[in-house]
MDTraj code that builds the backbone (N, CA, C; nanometers):
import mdtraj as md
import numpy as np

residues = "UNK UNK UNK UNK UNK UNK UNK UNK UNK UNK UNK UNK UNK UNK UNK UNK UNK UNK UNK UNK UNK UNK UNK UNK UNK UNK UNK UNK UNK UNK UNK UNK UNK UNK UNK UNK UNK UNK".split()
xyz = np.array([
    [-0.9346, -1.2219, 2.0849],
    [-0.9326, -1.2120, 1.9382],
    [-0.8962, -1.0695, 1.8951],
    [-0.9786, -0.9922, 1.9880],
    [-0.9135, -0.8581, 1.9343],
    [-0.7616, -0.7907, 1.9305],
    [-0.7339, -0.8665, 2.0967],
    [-0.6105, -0.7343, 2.0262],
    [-0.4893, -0.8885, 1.9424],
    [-0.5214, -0.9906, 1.9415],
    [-0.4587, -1.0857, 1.8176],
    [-0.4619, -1.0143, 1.6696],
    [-0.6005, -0.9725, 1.6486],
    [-0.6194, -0.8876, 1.4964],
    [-0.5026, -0.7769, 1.4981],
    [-0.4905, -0.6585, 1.6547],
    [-0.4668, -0.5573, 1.6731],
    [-0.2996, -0.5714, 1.6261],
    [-0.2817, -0.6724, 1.6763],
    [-0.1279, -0.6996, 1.6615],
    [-0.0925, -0.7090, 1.4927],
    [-0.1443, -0.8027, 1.4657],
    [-0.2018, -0.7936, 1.2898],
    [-0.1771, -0.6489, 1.2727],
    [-0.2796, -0.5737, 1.2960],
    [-0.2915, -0.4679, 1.2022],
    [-0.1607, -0.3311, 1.2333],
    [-0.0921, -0.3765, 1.3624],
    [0.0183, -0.3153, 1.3695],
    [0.1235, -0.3160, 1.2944],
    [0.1584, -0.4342, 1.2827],
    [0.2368, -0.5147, 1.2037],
    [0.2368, -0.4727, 1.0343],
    [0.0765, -0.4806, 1.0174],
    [0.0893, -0.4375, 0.8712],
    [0.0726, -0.3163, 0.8590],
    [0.0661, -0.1687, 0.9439],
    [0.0558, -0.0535, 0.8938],
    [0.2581, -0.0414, 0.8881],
    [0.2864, -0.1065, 0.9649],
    [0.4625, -0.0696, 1.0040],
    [0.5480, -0.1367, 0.8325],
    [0.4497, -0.2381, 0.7855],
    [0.4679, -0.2560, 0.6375],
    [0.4519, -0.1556, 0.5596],
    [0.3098, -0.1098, 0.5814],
    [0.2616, -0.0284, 0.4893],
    [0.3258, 0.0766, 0.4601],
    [0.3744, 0.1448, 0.5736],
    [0.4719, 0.2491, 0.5874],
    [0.5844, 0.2418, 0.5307],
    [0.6421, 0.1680, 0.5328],
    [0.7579, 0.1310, 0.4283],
    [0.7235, 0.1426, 0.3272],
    [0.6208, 0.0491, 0.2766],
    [0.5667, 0.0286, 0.1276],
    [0.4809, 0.1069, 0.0731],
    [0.4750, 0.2347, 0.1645],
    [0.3948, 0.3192, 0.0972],
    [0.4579, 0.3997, 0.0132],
    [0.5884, 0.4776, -0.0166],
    [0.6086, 0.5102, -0.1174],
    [0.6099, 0.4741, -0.2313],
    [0.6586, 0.3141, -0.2033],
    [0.6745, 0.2146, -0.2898],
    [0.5360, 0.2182, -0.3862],
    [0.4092, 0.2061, -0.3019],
    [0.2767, 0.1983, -0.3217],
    [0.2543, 0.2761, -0.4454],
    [0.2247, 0.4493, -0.3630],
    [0.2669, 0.5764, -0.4475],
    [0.3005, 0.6067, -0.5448],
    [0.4012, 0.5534, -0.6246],
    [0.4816, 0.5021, -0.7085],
    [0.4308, 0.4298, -0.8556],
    [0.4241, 0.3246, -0.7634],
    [0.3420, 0.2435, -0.8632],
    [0.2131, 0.2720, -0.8799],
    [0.1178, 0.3075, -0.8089],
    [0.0164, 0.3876, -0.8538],
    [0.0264, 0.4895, -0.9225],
    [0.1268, 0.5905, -0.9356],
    [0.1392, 0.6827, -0.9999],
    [0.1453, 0.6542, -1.1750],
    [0.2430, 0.5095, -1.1655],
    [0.2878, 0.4678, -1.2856],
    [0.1421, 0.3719, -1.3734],
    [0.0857, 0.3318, -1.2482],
    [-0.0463, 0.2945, -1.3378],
    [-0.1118, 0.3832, -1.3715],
    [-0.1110, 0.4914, -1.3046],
    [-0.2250, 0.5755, -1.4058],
    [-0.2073, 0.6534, -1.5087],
    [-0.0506, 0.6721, -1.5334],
    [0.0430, 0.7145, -1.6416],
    [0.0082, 0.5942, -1.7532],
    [0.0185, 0.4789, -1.7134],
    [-0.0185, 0.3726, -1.8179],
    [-0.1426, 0.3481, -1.8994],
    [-0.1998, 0.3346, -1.7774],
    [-0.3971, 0.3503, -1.8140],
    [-0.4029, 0.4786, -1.9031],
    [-0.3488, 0.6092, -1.8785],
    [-0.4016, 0.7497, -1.9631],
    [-0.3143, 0.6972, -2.1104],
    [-0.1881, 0.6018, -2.0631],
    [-0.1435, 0.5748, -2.2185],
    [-0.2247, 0.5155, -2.3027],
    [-0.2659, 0.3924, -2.2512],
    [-0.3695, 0.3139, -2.3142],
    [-0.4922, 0.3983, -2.3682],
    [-0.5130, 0.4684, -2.2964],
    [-0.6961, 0.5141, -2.3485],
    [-0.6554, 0.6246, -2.4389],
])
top = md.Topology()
chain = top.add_chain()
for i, resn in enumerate(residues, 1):
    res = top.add_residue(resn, chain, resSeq=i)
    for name in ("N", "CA", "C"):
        top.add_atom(name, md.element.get_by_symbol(name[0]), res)
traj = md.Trajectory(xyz[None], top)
């Protein structure tokens, strides 16, 4: 089971990595939004 998860979680940091600027980004832009709102 473990390294089944392990493979999993390889898989999704090699996403994450990609999608982390992406991430970045859009987090950045939500909190630009949220400070608009309030």
């Amino acid at each position: 089971m473990n390294a089944f998860f392990e493979k999993i979680e390889i898989g999704l940091k090699k996403k994450r990595n990609k999608g982390r600027q992406k991430f970045i980004n859009y987090s950045n832009f939500y909190k630009v939004v949220s400070k608009n709102k309030v």
